[in-house]
GUFI-496855 format. One record per residue (C-alpha): residue in three letters; x, y, z. Coordinates in Angstrom, 3 decimals. Example, Ala and Ser with C-alpha at 12.3 -4.5 7.8 and 13.67 -1.06 7.14 Angstrom:
residues 2
- residuo  X  Y  Z
- ala  12.300  -4.500  7.800 .
- ser  13.670  -1.060  7.140 .
END
This chain:
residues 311
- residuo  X  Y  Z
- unk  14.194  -3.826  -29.446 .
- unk  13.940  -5.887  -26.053 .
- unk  14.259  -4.447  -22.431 .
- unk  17.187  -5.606  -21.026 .
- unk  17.575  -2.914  -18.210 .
- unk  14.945  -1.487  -15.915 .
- unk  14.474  1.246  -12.848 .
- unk  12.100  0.917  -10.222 .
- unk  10.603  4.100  -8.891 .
- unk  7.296  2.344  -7.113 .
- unk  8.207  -0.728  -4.581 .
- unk  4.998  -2.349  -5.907 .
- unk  6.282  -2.723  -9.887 .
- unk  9.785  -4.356  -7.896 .
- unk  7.974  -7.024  -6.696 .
- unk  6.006  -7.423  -9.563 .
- unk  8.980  -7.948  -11.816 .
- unk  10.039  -10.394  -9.534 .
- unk  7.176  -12.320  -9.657 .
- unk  7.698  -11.925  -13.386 .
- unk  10.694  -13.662  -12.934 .
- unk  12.189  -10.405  -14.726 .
- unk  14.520  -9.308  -11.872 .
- unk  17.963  -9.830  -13.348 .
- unk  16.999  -6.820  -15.443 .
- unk  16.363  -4.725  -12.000 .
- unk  19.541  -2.417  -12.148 .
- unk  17.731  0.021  -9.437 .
- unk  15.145  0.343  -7.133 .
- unk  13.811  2.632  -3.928 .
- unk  14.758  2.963  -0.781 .
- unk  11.371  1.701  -0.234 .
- unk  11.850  -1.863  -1.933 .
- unk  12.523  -4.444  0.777 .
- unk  10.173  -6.894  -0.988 .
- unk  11.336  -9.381  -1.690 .
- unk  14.387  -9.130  0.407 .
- unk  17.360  -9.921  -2.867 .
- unk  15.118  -6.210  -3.699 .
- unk  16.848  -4.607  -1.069 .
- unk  20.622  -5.333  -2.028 .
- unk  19.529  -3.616  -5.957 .
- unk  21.006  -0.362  -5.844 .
- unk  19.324  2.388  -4.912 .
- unk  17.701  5.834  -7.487 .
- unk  15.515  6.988  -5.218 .
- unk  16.011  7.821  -1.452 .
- unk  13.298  9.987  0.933 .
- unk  14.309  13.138  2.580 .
- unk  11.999  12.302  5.452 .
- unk  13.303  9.362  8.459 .
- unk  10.075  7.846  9.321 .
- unk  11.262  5.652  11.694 .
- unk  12.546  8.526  14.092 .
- unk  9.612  10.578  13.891 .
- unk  6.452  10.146  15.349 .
- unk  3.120  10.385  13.172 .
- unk  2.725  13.700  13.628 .
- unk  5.733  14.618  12.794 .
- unk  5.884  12.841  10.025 .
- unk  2.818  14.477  8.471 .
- unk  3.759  17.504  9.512 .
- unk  7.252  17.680  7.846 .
- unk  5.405  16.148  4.640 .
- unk  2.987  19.269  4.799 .
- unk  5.828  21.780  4.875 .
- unk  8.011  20.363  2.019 .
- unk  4.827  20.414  -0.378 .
- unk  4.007  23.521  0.675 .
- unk  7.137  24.895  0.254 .
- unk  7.427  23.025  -3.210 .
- unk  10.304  20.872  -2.444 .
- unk  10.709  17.014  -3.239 .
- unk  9.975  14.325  -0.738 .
- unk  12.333  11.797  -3.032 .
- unk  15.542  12.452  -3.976 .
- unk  17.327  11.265  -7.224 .
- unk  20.494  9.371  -6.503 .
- unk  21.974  10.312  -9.908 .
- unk  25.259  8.644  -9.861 .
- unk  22.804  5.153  -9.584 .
- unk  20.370  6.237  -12.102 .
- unk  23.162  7.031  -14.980 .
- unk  25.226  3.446  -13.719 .
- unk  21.714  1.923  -14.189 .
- unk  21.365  3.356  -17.906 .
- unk  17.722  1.690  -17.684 .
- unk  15.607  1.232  -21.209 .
- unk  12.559  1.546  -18.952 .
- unk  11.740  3.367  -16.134 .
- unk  8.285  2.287  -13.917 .
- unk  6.483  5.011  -12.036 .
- unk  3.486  6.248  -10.732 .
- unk  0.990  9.278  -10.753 .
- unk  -1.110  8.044  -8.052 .
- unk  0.162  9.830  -4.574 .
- unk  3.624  12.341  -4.818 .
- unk  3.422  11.365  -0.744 .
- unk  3.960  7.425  -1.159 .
- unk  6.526  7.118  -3.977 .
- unk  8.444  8.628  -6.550 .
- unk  6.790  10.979  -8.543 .
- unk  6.616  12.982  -11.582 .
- unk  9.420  15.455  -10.788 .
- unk  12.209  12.132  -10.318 .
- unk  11.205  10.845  -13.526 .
- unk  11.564  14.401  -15.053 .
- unk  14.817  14.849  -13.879 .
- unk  15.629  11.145  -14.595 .
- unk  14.940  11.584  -18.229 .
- unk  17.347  15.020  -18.599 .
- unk  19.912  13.307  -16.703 .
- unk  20.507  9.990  -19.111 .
- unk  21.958  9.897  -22.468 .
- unk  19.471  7.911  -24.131 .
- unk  15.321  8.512  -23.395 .
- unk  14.007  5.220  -21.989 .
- unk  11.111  4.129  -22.195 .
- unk  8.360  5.216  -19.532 .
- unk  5.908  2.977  -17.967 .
- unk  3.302  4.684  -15.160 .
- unk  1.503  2.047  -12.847 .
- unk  -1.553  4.455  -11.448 .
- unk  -4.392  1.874  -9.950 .
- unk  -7.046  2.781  -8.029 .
- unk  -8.931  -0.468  -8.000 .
- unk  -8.242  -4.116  -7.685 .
- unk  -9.188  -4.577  -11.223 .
- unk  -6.868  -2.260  -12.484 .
- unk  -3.639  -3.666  -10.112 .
- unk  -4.080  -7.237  -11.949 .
- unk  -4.425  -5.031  -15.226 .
- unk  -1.301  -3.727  -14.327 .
- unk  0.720  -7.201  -14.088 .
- unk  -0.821  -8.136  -17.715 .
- unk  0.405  -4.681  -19.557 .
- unk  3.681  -5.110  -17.584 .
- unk  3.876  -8.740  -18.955 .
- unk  3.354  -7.674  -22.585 .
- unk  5.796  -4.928  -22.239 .
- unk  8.550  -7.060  -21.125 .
- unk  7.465  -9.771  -23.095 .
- unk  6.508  -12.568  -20.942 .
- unk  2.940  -12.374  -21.405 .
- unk  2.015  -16.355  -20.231 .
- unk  3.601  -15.600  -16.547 .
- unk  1.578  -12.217  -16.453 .
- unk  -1.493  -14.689  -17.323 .
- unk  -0.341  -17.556  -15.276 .
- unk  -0.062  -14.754  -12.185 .
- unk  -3.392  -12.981  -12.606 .
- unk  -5.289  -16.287  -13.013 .
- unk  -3.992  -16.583  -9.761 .
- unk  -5.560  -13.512  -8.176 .
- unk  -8.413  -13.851  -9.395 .
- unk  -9.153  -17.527  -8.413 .
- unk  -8.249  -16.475  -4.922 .
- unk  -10.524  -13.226  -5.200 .
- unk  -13.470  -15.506  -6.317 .
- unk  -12.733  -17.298  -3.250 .
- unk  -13.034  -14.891  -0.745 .
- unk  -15.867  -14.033  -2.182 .
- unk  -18.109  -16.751  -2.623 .
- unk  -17.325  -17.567  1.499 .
- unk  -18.707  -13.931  1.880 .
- unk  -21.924  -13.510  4.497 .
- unk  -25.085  -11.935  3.376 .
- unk  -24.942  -9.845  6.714 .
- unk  -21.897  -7.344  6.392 .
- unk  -20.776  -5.549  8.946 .
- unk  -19.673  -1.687  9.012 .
- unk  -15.957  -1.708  8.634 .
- unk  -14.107  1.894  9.178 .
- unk  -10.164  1.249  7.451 .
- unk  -8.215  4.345  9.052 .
- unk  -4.542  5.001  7.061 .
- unk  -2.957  7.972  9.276 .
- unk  -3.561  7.855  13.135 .
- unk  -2.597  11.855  14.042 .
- unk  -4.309  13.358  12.184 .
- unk  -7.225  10.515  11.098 .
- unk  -6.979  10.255  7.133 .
- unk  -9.502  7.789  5.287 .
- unk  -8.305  4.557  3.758 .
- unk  -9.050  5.541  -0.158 .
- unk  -7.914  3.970  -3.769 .
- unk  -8.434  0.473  -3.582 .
- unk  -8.933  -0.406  -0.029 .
- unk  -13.167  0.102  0.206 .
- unk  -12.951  -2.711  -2.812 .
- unk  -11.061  -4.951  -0.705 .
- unk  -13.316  -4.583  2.153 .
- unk  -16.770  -4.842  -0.021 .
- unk  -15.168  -8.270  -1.493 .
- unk  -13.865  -9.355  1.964 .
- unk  -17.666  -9.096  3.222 .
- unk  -17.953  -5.905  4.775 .
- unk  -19.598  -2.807  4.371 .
- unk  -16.784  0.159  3.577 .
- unk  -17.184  3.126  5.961 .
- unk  -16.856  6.978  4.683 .
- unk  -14.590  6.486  1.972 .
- unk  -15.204  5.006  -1.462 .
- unk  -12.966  3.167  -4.458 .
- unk  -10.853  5.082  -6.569 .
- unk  -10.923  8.116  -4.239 .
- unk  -7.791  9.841  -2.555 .
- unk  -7.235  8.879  0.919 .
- unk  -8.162  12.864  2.873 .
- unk  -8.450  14.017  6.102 .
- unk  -10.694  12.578  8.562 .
- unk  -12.355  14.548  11.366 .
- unk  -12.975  12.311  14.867 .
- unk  -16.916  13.496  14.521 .
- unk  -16.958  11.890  11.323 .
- unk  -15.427  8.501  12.865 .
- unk  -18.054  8.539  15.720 .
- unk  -20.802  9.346  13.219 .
- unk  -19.468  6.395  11.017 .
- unk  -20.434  3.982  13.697 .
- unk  -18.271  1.489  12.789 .
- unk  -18.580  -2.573  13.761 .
- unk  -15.209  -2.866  13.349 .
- unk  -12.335  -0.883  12.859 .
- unk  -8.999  -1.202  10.806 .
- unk  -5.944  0.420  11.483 .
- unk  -3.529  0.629  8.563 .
- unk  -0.863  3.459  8.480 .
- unk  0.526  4.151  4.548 .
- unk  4.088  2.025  5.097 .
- unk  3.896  1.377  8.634 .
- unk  4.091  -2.721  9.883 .
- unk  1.497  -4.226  12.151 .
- unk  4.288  -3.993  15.340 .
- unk  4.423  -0.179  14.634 .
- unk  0.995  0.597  13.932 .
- unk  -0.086  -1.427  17.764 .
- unk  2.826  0.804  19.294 .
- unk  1.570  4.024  17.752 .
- unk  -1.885  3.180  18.768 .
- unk  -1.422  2.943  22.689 .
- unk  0.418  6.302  22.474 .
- unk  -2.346  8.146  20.107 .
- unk  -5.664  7.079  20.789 .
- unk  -5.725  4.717  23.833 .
- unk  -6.727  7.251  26.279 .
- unk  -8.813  9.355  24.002 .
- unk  -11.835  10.277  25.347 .
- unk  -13.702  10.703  22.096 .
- unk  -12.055  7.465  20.401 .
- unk  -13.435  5.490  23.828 .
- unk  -16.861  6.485  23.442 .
- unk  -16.964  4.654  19.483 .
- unk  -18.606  1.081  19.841 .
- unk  -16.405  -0.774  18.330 .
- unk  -13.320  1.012  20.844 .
- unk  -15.599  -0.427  23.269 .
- unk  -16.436  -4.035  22.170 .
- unk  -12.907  -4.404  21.459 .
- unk  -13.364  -4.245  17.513 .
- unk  -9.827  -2.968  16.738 .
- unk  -7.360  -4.387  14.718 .
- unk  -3.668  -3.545  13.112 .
- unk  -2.816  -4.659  9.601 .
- unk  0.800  -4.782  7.955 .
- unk  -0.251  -1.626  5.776 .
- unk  3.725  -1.858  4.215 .
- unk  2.921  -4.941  3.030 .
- unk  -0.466  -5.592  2.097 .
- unk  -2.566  -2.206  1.576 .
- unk  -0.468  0.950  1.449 .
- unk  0.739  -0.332  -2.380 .
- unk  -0.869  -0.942  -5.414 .
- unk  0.606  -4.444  -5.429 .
- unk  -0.696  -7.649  -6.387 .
- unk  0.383  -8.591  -2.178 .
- unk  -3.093  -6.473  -2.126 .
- unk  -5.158  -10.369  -3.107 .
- unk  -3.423  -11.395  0.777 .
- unk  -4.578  -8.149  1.986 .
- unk  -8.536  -8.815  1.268 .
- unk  -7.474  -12.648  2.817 .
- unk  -6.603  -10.652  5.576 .
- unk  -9.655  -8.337  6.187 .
- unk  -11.743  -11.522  5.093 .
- unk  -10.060  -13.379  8.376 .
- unk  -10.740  -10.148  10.638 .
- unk  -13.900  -9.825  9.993 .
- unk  -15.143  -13.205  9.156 .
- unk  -12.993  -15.213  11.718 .
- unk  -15.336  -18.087  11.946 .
- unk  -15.842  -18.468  8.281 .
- unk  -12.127  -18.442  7.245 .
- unk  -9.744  -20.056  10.005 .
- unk  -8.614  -22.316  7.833 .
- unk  -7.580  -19.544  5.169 .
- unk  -3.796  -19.072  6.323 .
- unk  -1.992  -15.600  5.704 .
- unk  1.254  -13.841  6.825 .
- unk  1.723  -14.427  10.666 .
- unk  2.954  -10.929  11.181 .
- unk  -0.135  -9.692  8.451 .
- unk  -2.637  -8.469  11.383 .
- unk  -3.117  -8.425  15.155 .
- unk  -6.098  -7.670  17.509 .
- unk  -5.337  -5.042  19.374 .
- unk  -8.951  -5.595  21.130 .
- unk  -10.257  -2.335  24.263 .
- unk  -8.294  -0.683  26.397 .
- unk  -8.252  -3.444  28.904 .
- unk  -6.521  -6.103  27.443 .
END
């Protein structure tokens, strides 16, 4: 029996079955899944309780804090979607119940249609196992030479970031959550170990936890990455001038104060387990390795130098 109708609870697998070519069997997506932008018009299971983009950081961990604590959802079911959709297959993910849909939607999902689809769980925490994930995708939907064709892809353009790669790496510090500091986990220390640097505090395949300042200044940091879970580069430069730019403690770090600073697109390239992670380690590769790969081109709005407190 083929797939002919599929649910998206995890922006990453949406533009994954795009790249599959597999999107005319998208019947609904999140309100998270602007990629590519023919993703956004799908309609919509899954909507967040939270507005992110009228709080401030703070307030947007803090609100995040009390629903979990309070056992309440963070993602609401849009069941009047979900039963129009009548999906065969339904993608989710295990990995964080902060960043997408998770367990309790597809719970509910499954009690609320007629028929049981089938379930599909996309839970990297490593570069190896996101291109994993486009292959078993490929051979559940059948079109097993794209998933190939796609992850011989990635790979070739992993190889060459790394064989560019200096002998001398420098200390790289990847921060996801400016107030309060929370480590860059999963799959981001890979992507800075293959871009050339050395990862800072956290390590592959852990959780992304809270990060005290001392342990920031002990870090010692060449260079430091800024990359808040779903937030763009524009954003992440904003939130930085209001957060840290006249801290004190921040000041006194090295990098602060050789202008080693920078602002990814975390939305695009990092916060998700998607295969838009390959222009992600491009991305680190041109921060930190300017010299080496200028010619390497990548998204124009993918990063920006925010530089000291002068400039």
């Amino acid at each position: 029996m083929g797939i002919d109708r599929i649910v998206s609870f995890l922006p990453s697998a949406t533009e994954l079955l795009y790249e599959l070519r597999e999107q005319d069997k998208l019947y609904g997506v999140t309100h998270e899944c602007k990629y590519p932008h023919d993703a956004s018009l799908k309609p919509k299971v899954i909507n967040t309780v939270i507005n992110s983009d009228e709080l401030t950081s703070k307030e947007i961990d803090s609100t995040t804090c009390k629903l979990l604590n309070e056992g309440k959802d963070i993602f609401v079911l849009n069941e009047i979607n979900l039963k129009k959709a009548s999906p065969d297959l339904i993608i989710s993910q295990e990995t964080c119940e902060v960043c997408a849909a998770y367990t309790n939607q597809v719970n509910k999902a499954v009690k609320i249609l007629k028929t049981r689809p089938i379930l599909y769980s996309m839970d990297p925490h490593n570069m190896k196992e996101i291109i994993e994930s486009v292959t078993k995708l490929g051979e559940i939907l059948g079109c097993k030479e794209k998933a190939k064709e796609i992850t011989v892809l990635l790979g070739k353009r992993i190889a060459n970031i790394r064989k560019i790669t200096s002998v001398k790496k420098p200390k790289v510090l990847a921060i996801e959550w400016m107030d309060p500091f929370f480590t860059a986990g999963h799959w981001i220390p890979e992507m800075i170990e293959i871009a050339g640097g050395e990862n800072m505090i956290s390590k592959t395949g852990e959780h992304s936890r809270r990060l005290e300042m001392k342990e920031v200044i002990e870090s010692n940091p060449d260079i430091i990455i800024l990359m808040p879970c779903g937030f763009d580069t524009q954003r992440t430069v904003r939130e930085y001038f209001e957060i840290l730019k006249n801290n004190e403690m921040w000041n006194s770090i090295n990098a602060v104060k050789e202008g080693k600073i920078f602002a990814v697109d975390a939305n695009s390239f990092f916060s998700k387990p998607s295969i838009r992670t390959v222009e992600g380690i491009e991305i680190i590769a041109k921060i930190i390795q300017p010299e080496k790969f200028s010619n390497l081109r990548v998204s124009d709005d993918g990063f920006a130098h925010i530089g000291n407190n002068c400039s």
